[in-house]
Structure formats: C-alpha cells, structure tokens
PyMOL Python script that loads the backbone (N, CA, C, O; Angstrom):
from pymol import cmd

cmd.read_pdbstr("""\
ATOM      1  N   UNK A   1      34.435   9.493 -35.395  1.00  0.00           N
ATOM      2  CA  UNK A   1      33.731   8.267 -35.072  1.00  0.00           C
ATOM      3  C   UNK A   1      33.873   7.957 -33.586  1.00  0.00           C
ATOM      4  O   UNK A   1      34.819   8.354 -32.905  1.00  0.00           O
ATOM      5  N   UNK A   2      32.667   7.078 -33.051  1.00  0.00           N
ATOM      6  CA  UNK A   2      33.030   7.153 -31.785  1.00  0.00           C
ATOM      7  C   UNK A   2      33.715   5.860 -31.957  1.00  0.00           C
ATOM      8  O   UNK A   2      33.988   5.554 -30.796  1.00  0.00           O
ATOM      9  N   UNK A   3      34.075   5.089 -32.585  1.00  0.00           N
ATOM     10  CA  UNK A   3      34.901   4.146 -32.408  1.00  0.00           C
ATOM     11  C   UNK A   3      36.045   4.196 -32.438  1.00  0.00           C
ATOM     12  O   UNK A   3      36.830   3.280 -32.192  1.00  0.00           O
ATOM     13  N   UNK A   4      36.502   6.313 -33.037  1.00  0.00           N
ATOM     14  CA  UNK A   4      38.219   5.662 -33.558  1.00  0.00           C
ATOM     15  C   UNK A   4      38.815   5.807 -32.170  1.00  0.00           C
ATOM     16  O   UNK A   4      38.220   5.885 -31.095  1.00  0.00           O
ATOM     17  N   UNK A   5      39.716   5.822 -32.344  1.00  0.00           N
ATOM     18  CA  UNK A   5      40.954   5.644 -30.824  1.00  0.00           C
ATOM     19  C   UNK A   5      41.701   7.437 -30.681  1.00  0.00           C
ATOM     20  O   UNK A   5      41.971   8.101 -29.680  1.00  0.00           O
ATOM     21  N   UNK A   6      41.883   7.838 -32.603  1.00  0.00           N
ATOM     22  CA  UNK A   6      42.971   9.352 -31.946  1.00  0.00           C
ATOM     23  C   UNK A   6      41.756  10.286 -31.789  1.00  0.00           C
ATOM     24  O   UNK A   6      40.686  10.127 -32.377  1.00  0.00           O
ATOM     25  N   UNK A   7      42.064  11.341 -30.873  1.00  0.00           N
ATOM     26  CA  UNK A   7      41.623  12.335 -30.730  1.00  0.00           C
ATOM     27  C   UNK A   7      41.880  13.504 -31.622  1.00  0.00           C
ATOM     28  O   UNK A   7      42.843  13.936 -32.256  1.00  0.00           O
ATOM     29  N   UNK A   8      40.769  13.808 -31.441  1.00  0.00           N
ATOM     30  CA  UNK A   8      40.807  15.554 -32.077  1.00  0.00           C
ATOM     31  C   UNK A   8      42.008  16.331 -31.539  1.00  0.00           C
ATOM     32  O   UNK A   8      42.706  16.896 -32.381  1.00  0.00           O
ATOM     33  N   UNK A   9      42.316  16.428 -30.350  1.00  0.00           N
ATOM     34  CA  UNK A   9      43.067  17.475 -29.861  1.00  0.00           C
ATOM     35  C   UNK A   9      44.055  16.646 -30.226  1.00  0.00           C
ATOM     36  O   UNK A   9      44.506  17.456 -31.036  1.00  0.00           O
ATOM     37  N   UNK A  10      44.773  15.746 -30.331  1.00  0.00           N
ATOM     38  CA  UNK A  10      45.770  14.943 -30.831  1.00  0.00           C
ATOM     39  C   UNK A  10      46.347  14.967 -32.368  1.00  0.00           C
ATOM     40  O   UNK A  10      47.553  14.962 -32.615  1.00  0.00           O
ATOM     41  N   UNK A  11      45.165  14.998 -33.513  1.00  0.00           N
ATOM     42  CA  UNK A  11      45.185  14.744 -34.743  1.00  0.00           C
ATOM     43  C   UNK A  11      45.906  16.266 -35.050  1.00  0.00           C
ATOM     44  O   UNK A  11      46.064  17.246 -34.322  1.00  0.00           O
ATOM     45  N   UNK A  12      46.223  16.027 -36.304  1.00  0.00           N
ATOM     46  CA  UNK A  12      47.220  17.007 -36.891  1.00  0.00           C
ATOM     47  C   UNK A  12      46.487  16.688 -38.365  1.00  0.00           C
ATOM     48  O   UNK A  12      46.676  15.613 -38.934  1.00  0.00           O
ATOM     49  N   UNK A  13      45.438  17.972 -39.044  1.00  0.00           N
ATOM     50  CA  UNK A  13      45.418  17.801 -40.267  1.00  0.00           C
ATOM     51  C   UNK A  13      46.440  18.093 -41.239  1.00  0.00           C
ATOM     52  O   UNK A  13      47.550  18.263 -40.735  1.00  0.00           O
ATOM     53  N   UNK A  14      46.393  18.170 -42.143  1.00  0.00           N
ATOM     54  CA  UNK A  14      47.431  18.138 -43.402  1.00  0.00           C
ATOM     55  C   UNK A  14      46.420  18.317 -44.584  1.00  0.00           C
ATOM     56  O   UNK A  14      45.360  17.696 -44.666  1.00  0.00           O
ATOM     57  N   UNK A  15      46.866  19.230 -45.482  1.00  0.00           N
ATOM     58  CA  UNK A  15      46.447  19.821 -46.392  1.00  0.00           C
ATOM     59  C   UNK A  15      45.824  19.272 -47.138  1.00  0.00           C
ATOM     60  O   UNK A  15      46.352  18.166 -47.260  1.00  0.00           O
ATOM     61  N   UNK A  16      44.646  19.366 -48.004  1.00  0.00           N
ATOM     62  CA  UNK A  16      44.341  18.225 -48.964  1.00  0.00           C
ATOM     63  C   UNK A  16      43.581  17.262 -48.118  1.00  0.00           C
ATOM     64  O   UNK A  16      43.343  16.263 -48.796  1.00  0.00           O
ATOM     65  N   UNK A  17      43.042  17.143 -46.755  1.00  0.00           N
ATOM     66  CA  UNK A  17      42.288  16.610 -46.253  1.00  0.00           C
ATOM     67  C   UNK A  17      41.019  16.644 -46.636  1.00  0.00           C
ATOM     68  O   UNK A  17      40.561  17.680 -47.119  1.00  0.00           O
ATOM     69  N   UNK A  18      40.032  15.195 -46.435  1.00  0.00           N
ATOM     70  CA  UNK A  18      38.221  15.270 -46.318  1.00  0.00           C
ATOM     71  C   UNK A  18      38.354  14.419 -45.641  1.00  0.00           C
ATOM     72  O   UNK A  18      39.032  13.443 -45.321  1.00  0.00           O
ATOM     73  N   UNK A  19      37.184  15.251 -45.396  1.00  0.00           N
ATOM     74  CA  UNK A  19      36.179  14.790 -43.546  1.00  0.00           C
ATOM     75  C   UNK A  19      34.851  14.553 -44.270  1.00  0.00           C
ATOM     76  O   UNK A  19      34.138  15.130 -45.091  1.00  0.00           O
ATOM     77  N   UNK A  20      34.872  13.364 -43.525  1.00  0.00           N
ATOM     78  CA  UNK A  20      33.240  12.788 -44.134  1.00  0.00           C
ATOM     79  C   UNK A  20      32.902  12.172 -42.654  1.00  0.00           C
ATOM     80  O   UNK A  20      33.680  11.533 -41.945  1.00  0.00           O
ATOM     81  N   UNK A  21      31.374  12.569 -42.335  1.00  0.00           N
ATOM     82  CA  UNK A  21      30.784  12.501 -41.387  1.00  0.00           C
ATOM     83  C   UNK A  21      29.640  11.585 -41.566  1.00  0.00           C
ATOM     84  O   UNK A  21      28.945  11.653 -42.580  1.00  0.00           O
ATOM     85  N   UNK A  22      29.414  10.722 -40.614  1.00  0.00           N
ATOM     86  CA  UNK A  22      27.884   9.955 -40.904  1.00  0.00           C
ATOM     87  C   UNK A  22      26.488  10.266 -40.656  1.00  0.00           C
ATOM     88  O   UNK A  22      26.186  11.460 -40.661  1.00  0.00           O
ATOM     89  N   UNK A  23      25.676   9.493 -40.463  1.00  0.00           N
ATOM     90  CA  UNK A  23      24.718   9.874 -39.620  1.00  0.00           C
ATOM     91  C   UNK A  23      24.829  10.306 -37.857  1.00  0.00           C
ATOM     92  O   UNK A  23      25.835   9.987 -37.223  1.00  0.00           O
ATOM     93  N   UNK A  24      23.809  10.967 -37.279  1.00  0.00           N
ATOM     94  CA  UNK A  24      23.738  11.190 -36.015  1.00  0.00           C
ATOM     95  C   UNK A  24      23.380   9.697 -35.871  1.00  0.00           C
ATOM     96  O   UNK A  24      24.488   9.186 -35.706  1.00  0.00           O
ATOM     97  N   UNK A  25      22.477   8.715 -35.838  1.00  0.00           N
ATOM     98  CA  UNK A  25      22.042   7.818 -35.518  1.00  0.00           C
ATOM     99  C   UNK A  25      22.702   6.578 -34.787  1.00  0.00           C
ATOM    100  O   UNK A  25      22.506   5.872 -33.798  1.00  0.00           O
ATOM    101  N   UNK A  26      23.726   6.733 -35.988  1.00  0.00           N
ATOM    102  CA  UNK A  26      24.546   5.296 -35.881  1.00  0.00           C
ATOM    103  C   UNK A  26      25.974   5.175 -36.894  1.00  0.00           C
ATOM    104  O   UNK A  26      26.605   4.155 -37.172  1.00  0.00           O
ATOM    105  N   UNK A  27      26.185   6.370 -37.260  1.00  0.00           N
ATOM    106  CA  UNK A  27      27.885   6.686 -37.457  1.00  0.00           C
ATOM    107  C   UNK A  27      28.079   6.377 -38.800  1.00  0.00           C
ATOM    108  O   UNK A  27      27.226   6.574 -39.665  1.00  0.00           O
ATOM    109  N   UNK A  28      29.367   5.815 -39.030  1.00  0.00           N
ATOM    110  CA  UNK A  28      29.527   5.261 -40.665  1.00  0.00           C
ATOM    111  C   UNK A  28      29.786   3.834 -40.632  1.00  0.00           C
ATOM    112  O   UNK A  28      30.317   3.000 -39.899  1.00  0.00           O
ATOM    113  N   UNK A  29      29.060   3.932 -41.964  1.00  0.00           N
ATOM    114  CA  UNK A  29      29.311   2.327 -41.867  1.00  0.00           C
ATOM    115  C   UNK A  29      30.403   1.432 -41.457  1.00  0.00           C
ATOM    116  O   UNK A  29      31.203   2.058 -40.763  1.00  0.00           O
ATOM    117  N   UNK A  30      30.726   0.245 -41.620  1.00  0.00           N
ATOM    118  CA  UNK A  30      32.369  -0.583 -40.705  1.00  0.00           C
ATOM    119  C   UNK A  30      32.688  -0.888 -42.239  1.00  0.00           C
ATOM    120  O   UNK A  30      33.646  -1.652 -42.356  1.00  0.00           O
ATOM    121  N   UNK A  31      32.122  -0.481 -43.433  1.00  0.00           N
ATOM    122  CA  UNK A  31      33.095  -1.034 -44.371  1.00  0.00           C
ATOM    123  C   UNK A  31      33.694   0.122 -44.789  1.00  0.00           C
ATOM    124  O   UNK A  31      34.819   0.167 -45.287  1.00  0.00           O
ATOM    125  N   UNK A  32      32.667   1.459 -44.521  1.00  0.00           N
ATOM    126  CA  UNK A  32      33.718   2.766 -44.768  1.00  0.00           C
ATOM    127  C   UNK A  32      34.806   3.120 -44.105  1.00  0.00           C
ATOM    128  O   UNK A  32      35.772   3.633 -44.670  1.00  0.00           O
ATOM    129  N   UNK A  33      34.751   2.862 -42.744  1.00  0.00           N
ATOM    130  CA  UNK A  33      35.367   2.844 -41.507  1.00  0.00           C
ATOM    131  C   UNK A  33      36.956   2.181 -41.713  1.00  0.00           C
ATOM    132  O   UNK A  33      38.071   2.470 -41.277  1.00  0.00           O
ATOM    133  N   UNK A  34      36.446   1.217 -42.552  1.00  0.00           N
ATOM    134  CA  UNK A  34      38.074   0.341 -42.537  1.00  0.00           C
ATOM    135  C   UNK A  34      38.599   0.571 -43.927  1.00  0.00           C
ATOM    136  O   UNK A  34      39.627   0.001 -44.292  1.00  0.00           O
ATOM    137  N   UNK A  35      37.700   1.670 -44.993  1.00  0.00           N
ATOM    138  CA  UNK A  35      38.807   1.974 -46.310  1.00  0.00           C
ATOM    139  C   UNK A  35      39.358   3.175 -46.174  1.00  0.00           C
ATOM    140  O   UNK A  35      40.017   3.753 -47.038  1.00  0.00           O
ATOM    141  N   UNK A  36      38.941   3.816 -44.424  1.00  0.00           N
ATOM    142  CA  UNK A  36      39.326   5.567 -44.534  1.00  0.00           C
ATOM    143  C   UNK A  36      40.809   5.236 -43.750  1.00  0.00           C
ATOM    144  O   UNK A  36      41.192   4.313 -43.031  1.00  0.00           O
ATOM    145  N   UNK A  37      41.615   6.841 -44.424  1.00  0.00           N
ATOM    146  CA  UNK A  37      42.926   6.539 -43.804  1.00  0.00           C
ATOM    147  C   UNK A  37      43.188   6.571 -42.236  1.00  0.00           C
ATOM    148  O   UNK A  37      43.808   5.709 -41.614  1.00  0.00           O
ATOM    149  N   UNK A  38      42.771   7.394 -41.858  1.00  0.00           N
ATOM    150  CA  UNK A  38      42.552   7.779 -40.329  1.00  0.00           C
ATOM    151  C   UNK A  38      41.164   8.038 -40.035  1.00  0.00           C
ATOM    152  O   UNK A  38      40.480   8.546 -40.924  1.00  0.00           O
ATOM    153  N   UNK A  39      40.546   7.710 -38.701  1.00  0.00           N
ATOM    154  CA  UNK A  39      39.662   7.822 -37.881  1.00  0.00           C
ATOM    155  C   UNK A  39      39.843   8.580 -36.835  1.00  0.00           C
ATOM    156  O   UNK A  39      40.742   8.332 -36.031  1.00  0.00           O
ATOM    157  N   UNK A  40      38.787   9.895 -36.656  1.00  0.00           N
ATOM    158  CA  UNK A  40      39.277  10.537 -35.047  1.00  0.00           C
ATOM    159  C   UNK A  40      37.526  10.728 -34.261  1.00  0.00           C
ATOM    160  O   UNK A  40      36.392  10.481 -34.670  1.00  0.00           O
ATOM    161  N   UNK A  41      38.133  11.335 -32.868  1.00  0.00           N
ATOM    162  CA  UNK A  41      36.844  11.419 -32.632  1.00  0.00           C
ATOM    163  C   UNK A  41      37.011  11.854 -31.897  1.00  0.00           C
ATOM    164  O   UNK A  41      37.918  11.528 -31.132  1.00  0.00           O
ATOM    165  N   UNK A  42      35.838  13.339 -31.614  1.00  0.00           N
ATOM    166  CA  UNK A  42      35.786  14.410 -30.690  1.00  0.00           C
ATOM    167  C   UNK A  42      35.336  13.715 -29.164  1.00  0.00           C
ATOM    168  O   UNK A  42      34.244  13.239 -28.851  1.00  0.00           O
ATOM    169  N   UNK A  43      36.407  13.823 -28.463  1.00  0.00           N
ATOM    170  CA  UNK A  43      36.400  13.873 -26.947  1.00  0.00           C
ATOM    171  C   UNK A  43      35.413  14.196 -26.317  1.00  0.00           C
ATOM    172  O   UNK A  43      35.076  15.372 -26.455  1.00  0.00           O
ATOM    173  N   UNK A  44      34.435  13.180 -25.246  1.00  0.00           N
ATOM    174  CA  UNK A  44      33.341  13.971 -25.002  1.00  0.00           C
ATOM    175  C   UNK A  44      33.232  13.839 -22.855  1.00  0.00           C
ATOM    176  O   UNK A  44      33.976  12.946 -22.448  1.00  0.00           O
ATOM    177  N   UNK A  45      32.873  14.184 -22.324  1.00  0.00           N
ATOM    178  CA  UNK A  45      32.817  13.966 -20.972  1.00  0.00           C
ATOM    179  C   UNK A  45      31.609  12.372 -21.023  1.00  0.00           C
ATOM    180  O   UNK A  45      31.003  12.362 -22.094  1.00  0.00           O
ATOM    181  N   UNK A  46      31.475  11.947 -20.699  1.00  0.00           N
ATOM    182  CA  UNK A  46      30.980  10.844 -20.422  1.00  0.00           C
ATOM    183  C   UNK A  46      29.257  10.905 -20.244  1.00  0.00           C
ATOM    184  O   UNK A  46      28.440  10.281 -20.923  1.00  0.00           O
ATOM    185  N   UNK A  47      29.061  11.574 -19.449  1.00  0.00           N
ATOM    186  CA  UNK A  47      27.383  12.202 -19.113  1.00  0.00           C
ATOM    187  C   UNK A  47      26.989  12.956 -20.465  1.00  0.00           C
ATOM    188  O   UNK A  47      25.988  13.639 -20.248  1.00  0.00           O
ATOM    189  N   UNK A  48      27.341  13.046 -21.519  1.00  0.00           N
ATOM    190  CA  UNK A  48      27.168  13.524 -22.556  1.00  0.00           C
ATOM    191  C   UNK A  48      26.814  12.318 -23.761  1.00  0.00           C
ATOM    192  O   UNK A  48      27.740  11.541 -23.994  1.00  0.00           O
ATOM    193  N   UNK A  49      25.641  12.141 -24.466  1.00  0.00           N
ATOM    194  CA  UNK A  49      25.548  10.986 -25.091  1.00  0.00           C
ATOM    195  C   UNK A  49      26.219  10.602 -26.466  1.00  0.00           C
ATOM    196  O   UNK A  49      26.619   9.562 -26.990  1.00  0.00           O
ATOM    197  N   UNK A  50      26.128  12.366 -26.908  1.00  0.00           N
ATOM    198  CA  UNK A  50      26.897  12.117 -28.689  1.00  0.00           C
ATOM    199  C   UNK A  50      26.437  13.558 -28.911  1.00  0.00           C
ATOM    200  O   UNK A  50      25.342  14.042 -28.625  1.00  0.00           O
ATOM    201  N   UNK A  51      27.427  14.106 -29.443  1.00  0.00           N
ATOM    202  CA  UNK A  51      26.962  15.420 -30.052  1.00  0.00           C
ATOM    203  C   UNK A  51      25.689  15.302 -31.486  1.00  0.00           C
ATOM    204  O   UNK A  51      25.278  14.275 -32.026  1.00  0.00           O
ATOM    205  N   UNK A  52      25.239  17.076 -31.851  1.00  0.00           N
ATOM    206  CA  UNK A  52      24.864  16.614 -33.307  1.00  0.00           C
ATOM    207  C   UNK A  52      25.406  16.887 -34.148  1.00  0.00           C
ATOM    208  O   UNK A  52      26.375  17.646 -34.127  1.00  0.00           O
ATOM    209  N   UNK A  53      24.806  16.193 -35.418  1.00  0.00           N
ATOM    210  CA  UNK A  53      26.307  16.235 -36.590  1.00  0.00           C
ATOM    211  C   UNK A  53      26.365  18.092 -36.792  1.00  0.00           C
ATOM    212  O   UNK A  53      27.560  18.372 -36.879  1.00  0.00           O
ATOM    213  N   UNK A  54      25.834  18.897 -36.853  1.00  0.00           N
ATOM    214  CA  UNK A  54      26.056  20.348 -37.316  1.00  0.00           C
ATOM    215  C   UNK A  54      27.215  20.613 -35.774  1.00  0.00           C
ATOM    216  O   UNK A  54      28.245  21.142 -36.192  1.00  0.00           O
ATOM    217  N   UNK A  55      27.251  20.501 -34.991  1.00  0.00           N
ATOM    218  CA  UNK A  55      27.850  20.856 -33.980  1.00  0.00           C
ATOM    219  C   UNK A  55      29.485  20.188 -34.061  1.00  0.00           C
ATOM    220  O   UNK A  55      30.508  20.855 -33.902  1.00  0.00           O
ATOM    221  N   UNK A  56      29.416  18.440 -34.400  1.00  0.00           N
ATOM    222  CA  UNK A  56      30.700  17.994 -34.542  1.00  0.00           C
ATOM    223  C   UNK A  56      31.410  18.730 -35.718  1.00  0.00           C
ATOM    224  O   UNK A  56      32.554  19.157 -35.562  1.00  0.00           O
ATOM    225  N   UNK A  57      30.683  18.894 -36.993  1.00  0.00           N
ATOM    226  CA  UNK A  57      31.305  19.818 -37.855  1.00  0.00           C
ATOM    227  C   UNK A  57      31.899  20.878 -37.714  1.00  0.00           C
ATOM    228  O   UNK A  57      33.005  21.152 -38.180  1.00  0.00           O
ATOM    229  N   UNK A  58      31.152  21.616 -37.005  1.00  0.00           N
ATOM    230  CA  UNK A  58      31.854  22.742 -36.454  1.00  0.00           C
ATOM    231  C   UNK A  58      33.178  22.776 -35.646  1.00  0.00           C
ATOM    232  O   UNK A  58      33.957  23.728 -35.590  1.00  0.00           O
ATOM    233  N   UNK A  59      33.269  21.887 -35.191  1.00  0.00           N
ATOM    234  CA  UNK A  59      34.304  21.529 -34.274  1.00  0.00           C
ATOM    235  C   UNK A  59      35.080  21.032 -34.529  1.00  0.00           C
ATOM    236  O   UNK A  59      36.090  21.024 -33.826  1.00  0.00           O
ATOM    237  N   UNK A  60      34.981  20.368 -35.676  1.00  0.00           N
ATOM    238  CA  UNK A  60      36.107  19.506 -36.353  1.00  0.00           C
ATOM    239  C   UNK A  60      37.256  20.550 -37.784  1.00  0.00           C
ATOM    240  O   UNK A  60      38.370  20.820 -38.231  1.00  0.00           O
ATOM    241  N   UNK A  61      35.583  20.740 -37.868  1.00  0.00           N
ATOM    242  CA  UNK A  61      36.585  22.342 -38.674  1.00  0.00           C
ATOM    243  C   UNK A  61      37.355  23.374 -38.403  1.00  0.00           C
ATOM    244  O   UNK A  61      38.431  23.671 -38.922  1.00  0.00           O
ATOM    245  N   UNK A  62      36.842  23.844 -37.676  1.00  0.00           N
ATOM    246  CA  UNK A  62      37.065  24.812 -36.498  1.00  0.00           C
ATOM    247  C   UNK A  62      38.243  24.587 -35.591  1.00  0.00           C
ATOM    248  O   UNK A  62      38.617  25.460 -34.807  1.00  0.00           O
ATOM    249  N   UNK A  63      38.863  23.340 -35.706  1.00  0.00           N
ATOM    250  CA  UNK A  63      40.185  23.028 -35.238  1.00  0.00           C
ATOM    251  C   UNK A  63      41.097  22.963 -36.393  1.00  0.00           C
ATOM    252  O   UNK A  63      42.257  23.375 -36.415  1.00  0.00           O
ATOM    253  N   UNK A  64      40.538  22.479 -37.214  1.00  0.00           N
ATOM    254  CA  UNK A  64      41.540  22.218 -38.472  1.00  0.00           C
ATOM    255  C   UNK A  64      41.862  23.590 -39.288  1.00  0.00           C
ATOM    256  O   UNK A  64      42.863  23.831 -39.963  1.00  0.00           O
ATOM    257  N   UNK A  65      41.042  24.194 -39.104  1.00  0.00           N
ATOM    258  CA  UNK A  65      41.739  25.844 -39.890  1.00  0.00           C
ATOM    259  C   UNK A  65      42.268  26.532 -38.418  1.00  0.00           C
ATOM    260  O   UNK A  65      42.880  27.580 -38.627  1.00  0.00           O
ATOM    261  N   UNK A  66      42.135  26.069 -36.597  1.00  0.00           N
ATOM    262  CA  UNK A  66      43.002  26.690 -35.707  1.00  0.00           C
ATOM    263  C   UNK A  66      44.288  26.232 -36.118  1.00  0.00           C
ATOM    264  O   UNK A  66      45.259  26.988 -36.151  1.00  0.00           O
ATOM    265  N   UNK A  67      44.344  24.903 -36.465  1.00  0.00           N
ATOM    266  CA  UNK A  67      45.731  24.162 -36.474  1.00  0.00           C
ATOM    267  C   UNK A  67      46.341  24.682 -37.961  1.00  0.00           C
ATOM    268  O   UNK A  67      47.541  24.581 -38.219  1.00  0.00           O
ATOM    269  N   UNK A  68      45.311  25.277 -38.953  1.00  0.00           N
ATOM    270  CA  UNK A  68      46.577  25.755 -39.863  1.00  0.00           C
ATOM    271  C   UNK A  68      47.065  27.106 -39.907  1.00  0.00           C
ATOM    272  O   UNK A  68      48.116  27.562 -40.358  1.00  0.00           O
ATOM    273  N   UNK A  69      46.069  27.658 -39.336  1.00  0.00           N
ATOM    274  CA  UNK A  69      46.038  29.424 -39.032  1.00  0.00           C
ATOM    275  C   UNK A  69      47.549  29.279 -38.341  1.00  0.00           C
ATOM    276  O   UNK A  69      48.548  29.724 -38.906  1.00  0.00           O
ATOM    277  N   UNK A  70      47.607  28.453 -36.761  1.00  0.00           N
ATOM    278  CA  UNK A  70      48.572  28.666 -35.900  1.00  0.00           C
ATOM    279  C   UNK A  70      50.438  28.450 -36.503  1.00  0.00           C
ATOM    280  O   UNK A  70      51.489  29.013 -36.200  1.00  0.00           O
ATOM    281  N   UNK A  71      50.077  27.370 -37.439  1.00  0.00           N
ATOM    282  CA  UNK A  71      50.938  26.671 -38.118  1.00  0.00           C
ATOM    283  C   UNK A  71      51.560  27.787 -39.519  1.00  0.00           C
ATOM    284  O   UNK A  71      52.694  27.761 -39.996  1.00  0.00           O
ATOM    285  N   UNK A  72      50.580  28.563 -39.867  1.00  0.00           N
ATOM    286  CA  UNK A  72      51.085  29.832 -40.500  1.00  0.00           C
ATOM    287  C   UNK A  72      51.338  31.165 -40.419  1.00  0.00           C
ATOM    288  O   UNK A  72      51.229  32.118 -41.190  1.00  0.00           O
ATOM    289  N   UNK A  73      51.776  30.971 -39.075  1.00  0.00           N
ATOM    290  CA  UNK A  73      51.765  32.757 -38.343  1.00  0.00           C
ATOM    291  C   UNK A  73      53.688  32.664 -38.450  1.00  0.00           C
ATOM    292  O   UNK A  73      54.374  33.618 -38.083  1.00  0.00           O
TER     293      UNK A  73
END
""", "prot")
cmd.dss("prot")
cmd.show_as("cartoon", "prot")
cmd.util.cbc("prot")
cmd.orient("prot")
C-alpha cells in the first residue's frame, strides 16, 4: 500500500503468509487496510507515479521466496 509506513526491503515474511493486493487505481479499501495485520509498500523513487499491479506482484513475491530461499541455505 502506498500508505503503509514498513518497507519491502525491511519486512521479513513468515510462513503461512497472504498478500492481497488492490486495485491499480486507488489501492485497498481503509476498512481492509485497518483489519490486515501488517501493511508494506514497495519503495519507489519519487518521479515514478505507482507501479502496475502484475509488476508489484512480482516483486513482492520475488522477495519473499529471496528471503526464504536465503534463510534456508
């Protein structure tokens, strides 16, 4: 979300995690927002407006199996 505060490169998944993503448009709703346990949100340079959702997926995944791959070597 672009509202949450931790970062991706910060967050630490844990097993048994879901990731639920919103629209490109206008995100998730503020009542989903405040029943989920944690909120993160991919880091972006500023001149950049919002990624698209197939791309944040990727990226969000794509860290979370780096971080368990690394975590099981």
């Amino acid at each position: 979300s672009t509202k949450a505060s931790e970062s991706l490169w910060t967050f630490q998944p844990e097993p048994g995690d879901c990731y639920l993503f919103g629209p490109e448009t206008r995100g998730l709703p503020e009542d989903i927002l405040q029943k989920t346990v944690r909120n993160i949100r991919v880091p972006m340079q500023s001149i950049a407006r919002s990624l698209n959702l197939s791309n944040t997926v990727a990226i969000v995944g794509y860290e979370a199996m780096r971080q368990f791959c690394t975590a099981n070597q």
